[in-house]
LOKOL-476035 format. One line per 3 residues: for each residue y, z, x of C-alpha. Coordinates in steps of 0.1 Angstrom, whole numbers, plus 5000, padded with zeros to 4 digits. Last residue first. Layout:
<pts>
Y,Z,X | ...
</pts>
This chain:
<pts>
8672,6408,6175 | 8659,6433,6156 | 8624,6433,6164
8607,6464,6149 | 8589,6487,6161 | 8562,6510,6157
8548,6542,6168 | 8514,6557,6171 | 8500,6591,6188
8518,6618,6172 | 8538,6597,6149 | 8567,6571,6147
8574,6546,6127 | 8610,6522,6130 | 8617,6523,6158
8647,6495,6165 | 8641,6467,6191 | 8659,6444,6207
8690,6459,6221 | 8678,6492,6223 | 8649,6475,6248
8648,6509,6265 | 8617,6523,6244 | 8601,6489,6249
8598,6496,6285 | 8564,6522,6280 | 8558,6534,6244
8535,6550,6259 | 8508,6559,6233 | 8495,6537,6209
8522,6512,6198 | 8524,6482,6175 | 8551,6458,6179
8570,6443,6150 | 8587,6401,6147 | 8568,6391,6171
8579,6354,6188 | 8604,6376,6216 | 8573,6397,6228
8569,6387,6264 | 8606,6381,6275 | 8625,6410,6259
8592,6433,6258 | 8580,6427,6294 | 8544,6438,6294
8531,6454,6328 | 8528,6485,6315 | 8504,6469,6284
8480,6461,6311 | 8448,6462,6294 | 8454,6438,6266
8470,6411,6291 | 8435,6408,6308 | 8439,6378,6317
8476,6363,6311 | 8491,6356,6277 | 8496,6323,6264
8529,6322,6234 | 8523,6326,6201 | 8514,6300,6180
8532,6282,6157 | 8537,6240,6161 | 8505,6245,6176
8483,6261,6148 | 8462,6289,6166 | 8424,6287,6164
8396,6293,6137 | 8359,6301,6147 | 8363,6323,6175
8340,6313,6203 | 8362,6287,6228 | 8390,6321,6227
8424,6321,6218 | 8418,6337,6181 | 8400,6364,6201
8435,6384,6195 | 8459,6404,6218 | 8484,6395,6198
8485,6395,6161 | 8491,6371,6134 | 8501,6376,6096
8475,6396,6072 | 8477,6428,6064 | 8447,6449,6060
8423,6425,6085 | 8457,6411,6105 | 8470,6451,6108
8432,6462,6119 | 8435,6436,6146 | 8462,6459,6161
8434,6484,6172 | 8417,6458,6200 | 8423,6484,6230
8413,6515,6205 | 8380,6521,6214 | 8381,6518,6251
8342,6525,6268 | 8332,6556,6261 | 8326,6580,6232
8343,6614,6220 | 8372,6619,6243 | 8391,6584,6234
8402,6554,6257 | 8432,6529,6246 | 8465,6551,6253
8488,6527,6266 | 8478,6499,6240 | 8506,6477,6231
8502,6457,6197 | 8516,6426,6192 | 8527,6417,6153
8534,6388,6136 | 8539,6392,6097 | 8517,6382,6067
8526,6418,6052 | 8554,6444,6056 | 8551,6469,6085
8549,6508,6075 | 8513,6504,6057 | 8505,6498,6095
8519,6526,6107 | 8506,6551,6080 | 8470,6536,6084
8468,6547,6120 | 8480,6582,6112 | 8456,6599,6137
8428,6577,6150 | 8413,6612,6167 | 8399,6620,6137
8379,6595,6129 | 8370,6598,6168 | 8357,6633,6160
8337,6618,6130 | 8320,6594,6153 | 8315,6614,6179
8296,6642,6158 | 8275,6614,6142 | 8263,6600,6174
8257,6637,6192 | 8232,6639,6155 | 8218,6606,6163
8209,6613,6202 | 8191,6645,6194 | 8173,6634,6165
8160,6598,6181 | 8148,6622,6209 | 8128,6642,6189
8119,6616,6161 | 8104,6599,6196 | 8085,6626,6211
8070,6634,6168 | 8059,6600,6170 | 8047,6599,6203
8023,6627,6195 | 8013,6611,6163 | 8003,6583,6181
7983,6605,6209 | 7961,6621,6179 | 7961,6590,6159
7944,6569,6189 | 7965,6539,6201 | 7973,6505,6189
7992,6479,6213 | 8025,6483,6227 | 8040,6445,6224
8067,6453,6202 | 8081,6485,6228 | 8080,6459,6253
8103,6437,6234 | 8125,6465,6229 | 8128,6473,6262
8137,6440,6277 | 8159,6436,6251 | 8180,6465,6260
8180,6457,6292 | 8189,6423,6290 | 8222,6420,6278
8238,6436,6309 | 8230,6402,6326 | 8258,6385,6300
8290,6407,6297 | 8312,6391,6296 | 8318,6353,6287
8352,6345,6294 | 8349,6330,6334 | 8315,6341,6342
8298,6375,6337 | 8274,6398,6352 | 8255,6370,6365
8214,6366,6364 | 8191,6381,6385 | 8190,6421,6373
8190,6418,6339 | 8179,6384,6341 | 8141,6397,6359
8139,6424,6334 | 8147,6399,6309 | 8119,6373,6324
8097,6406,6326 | 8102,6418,6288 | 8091,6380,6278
8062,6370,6299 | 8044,6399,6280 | 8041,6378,6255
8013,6360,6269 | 7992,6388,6274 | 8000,6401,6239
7987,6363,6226 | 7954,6370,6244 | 7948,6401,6231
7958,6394,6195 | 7933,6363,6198 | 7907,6388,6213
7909,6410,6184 | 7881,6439,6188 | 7869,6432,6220
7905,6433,6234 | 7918,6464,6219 | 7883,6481,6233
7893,6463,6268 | 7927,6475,6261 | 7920,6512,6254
7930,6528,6283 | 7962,6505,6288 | 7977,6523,6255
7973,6559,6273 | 7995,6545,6303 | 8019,6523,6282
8022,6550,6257 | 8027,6576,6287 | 8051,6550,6304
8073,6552,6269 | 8074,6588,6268 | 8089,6591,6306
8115,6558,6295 | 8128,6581,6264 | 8129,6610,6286
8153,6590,6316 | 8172,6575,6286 | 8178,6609,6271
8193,6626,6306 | 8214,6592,6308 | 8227,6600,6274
8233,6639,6286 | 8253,6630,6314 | 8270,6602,6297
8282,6621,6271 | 8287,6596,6242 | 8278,6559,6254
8248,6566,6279 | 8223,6553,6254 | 8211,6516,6271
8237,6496,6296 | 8253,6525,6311 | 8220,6538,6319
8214,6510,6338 | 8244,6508,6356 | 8229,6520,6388
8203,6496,6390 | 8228,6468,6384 | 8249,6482,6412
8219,6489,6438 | 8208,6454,6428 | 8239,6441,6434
8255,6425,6410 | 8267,6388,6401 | 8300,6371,6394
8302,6337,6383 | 8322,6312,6398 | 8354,6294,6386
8366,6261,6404 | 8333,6243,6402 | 8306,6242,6431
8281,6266,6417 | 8278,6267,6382 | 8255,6287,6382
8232,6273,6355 | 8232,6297,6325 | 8263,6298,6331
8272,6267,6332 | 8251,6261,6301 | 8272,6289,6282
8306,6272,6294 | 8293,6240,6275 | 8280,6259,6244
8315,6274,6244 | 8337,6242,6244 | 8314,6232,6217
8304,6195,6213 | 8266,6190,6231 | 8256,6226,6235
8264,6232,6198 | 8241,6198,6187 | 8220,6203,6211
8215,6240,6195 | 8220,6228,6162 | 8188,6207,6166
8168,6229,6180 | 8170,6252,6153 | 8161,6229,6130
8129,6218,6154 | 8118,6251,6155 | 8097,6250,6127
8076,6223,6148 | 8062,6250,6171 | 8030,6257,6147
8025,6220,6140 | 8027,6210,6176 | 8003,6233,6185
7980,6220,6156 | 7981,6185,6171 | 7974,6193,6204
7940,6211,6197 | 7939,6232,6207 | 7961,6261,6223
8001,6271,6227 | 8017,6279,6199 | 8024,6320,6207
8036,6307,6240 | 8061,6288,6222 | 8071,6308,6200
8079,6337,6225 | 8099,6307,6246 | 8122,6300,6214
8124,6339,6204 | 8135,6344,6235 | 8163,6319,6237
8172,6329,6205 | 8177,6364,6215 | 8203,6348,6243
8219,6325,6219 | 8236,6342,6194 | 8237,6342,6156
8239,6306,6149 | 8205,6307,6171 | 8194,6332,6145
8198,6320,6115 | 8182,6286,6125 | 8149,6307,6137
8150,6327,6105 | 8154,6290,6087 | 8123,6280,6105
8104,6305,6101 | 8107,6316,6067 | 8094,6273,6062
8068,6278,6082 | 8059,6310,6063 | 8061,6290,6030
8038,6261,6047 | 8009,6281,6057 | 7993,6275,6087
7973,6311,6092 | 7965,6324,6125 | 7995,6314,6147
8017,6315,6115 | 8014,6344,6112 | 8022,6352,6151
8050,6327,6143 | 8068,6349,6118 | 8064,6382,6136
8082,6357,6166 | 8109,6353,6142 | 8112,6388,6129
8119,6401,6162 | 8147,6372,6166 | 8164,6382,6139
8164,6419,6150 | 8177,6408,6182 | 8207,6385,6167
8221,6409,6147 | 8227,6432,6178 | 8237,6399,6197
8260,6393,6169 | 8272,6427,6166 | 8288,6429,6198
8310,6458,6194 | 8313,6476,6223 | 8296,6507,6210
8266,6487,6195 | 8262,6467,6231 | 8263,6502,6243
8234,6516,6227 | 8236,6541,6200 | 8201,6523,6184
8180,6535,6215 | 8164,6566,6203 | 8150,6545,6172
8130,6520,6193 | 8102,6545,6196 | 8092,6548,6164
8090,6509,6162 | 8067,6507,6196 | 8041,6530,6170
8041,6493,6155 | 8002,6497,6142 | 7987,6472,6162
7968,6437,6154 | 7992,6413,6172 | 8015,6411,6141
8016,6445,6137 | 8031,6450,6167 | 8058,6416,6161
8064,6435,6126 | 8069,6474,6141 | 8098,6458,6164
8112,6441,6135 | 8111,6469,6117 | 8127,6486,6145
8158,6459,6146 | 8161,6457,6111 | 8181,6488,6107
8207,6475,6131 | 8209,6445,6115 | 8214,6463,6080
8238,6483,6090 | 8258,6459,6106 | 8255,6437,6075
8267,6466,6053 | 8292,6474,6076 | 8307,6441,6075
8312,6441,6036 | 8325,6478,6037 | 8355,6466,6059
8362,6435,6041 | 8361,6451,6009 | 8330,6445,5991
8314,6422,5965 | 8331,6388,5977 | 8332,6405,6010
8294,6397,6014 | 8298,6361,6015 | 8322,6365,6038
8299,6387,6057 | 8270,6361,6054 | 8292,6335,6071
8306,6355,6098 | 8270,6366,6111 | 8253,6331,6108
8289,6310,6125 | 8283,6333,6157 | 8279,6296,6172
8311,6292,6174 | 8333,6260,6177 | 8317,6248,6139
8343,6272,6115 | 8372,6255,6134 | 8400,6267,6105
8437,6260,6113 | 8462,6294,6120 | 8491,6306,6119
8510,6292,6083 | 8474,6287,6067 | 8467,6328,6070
8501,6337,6051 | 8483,6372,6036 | 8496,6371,6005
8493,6336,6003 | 8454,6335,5998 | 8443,6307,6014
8422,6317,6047 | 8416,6349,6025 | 8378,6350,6035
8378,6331,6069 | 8405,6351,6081 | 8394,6380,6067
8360,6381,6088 | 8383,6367,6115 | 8403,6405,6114
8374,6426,6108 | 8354,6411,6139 | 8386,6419,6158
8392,6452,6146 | 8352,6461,6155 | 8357,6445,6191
8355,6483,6208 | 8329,6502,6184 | 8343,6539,6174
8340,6534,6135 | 8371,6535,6120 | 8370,6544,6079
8350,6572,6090 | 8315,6586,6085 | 8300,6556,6073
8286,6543,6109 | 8273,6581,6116 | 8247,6573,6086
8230,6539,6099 | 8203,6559,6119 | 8197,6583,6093
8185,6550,6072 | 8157,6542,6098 | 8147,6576,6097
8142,6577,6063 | 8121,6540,6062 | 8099,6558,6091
8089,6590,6068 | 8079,6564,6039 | 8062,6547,6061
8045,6575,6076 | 8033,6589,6041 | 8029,6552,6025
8000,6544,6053 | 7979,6527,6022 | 7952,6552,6026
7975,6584,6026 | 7991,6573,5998 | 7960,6566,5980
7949,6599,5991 | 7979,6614,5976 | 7973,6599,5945
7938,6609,5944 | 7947,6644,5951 | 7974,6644,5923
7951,6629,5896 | 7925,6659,5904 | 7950,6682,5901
7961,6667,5866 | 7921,6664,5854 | 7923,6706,5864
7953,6709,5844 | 7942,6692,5817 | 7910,6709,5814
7925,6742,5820 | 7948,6734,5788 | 7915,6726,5765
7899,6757,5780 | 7927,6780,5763 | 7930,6763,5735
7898,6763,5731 | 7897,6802,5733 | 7880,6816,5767
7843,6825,5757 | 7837,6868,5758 | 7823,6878,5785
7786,6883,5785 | 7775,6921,5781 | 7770,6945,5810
</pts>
């Protein structure tokens, strides 16, 4: 046979550059590969999948929500007539200490709308909490494979209630003790400097994580000589500060030490748990929040994938150990932490006078603390957690998402009978039908807020009475006291006596007595599940 004929050049040219592309590719991709940008990449998608079901309705399904909305547009519109905030209320910005959170979403509502403003920051605290898990892991020398795992747990019930200062509060204080693990090895005055205002931030957050990060600091500190400890705990100092300053004046900080101290002896006691009960609510505590069946199902495989890191993870800790004693030393010490809230969650009270819940807290830090201080394992078993965890993280997010959007539906014409009362007015709300079929817990007990957030004016029930809200009541004009637990008793609301200093009332369900007060009131809305009325007389 004769020799083949040569491929033109034009020909060969074009295979060259295709073959120098290919090999351009692969070495891209193995840089990739190298720098970890593969699973990080697949990690920062997750993370954002995990924000999603909090943008698919304008009402969200978390408990306090309207009342975080409503001070959030307090403090931003304190002066704009149109809303006729200086007539009600007097600002008291320094009687909370959840002054961090309120102050970056004002800050944020000069971009947004109230409502977007404050989802932005939930979203982002929430999204920080399993970096901040994967920062502490990396801190101590492993590769934050606890992060993975902290994504079946963001649909907790502290979310679902609201509290999104203890939810911003956790991530801040995972990226605090990141922070002093860095600075444990390296003094370096621009991370001393992160640290302490991240520490600041976060006790102006809330107190518990601080707490944690405070003691986690410490033990991170401690050594030799005295000198250098005292260095490495001295960013704390700022945050130390506000907190005897806070302790010291606030009405709050001084119910928060009486807690924290029993109080025994003094007219109002706290209220603990059995173990039995504590043990029982556990569940309650972490994912069950949707169907709690299934939730406490999830919990129970989240905890069965978590023992076989712990397990698999304790194989390798004499090889972890020889490799970075320093990382194996500090882990030690850090594991002080997930007991002591193990130990509160089941210890400390369940609530006292107005602070509620407090024990329940620490669950969900005990876990993800321990999920921070997993140390590195073997690819094979890490990428067997992995895939566990996106499992688990998949099935809970997507039952998140379909509650959320059912609940969007279930609000019904909410806006309708708000848009139906004129602005900067006062306006109770009566709650009769405050629970909803897609998610636990009472969703709707706190919807009037939403009129003082769109609105304006003064509403009842409000957290404007309470030693942590950051603006109070004006007392030539304030509405009158109402009894514990007055939101949850709407039935037991007298409209002529109760109600005479609102000029509309805001209805979900019933209407109860205030549909025979013909004398007083005239109805002026009315829809499947909302009415309102107005005070004639």
């Amino acid at each position: 046979m004769g020799a083949s004929k040569p491929a033109p050049v034009a020909t060969r040219i074009e295979r060259g550059r295709a073959n120098r592309d290919r090999g351009v590719l692969s070495e891209f991709v193995r840089g990739l590969k190298a720098r970890g940008w593969g699973e990080r990449g697949l990690f920062l998608v997750a993370v954002c999948c995990s924000v999603i079901p909090l943008w698919l309705t304008p009402y969200p399904p978390l408990q306090d929500l309207p009342q975080h909305l409503a001070a959030i547009r307090v403090l931003h519109s304190y002066d704009d007539p149109a809303y006729g905030f200086a007539q009600f209320f007097e600002l008291h910005p320094f009687r909370t200490q959840y002054l961090a959170y309120y102050f970056v979403a004002d800050l944020l509502s000069h971009l947004f709308d109230v409502r977007v403003a404050n989802l932005v920051l939930l979203s982002t605290a929430i999204a920080a909490i399993p970096y901040g898990v994967r920062a502490v892991a990396r801190g101590l020398g492993a590769d934050g494979l606890g992060a993975w795992l902290a994504l079946p747990l963001t649909y907790n019930a502290h979310l679902i209630l609201g509290f999104f200062n203890f939810i911003a509060g956790i991530s801040l204080s995972l990226f605090g003790l990141a922070l002093a693990l860095s600075l444990r090895r390296r003094m370096q005055r621009r991370t001393a400097v992160t640290f302490a205002v991240v520490a600041a931030l976060c006790f102006l957050t809330h107190v518990v994580p601080f707490a944690f990060l405070a003691l986690g600091s410490v033990l991170i500190a401690l050594g030799r000589p005295v000198r250098v400890v005292v260095m490495r705990a001295l960013p704390l100092a700022p945050a130390g500060v506000l907190a005897i300053a806070w302790f010291s004046v606030s009405p709050a900080g001084q119910a928060t030490l009486a807690a924290a101290g029993g109080a025994e002896g003094r007219a109002v006691q706290p209220v603990h748990r059995s173990f039995d009960v504590a043990l029982a609510e556990l569940p309650d505590w972490m994912t069950a929040v949707f169907d709690p069946a299934r939730d406490t199902r999830l919990l129970w495989a989240w905890a069965l994938v978590l023992v076989m890191a712990v397990a698999l993870s304790g194989l390798r800790r004499l090889r972890v150990a020889a490799e970075d004693p320093l990382a194996a030393r500090l882990r030690r010490r850090l594991l002080l932490l997930p007991l002591l809230a193990v130990l509160a969650y089941f210890a400390a009270p369940s609530s006292y006078a107005w602070i509620w819940p407090i024990a329940p807290r620490f669950a969900l830090l005990a876990a993800l603390l321990t999920l921070a201080l997993l140390p590195r394992l073997v690819r094979p078993v890490a990428g067997g957690i992995v895939l566990l965890s996106l499992a688990l993280f998949a099935a809970h997010a997507l039952r998140a998402g379909r509650a959320f959007a059912g609940f969007g539906r279930e609000v019904g014409r909410l806006d309708d009978a708000i848009g139906s009362i004129p602005p900067g007015r006062r306006v109770a709300g009566l709650i009769f039908d405050r629970g909803s079929r897609h998610v636990r817990f009472s969703p709707f007990i706190h919807a009037v807020a939403y009129y003082q957030q769109r609105r304006g004016g003064a509403v009842m029930f409000t957290f404007a009475d309470f030693p942590q809200s950051p603006f109070v009541f004006r007392p030539g004009n304030r509405p009158p006291r109402v009894r514990p637990r007055w939101e949850w008793l709407p039935g037991r609301v007298n409209p002529a006596r109760d109600l005479a200093y609102y000029d509309y009332v805001l209805v979900r369900g019933g209407p109860g007595r205030i549909a025979r007060q013909k004398k007083h009131y005239t109805r002026t809305f009315r829809s499947r599940r909302w009415s309102v009325w107005k005070r004639t007389r």
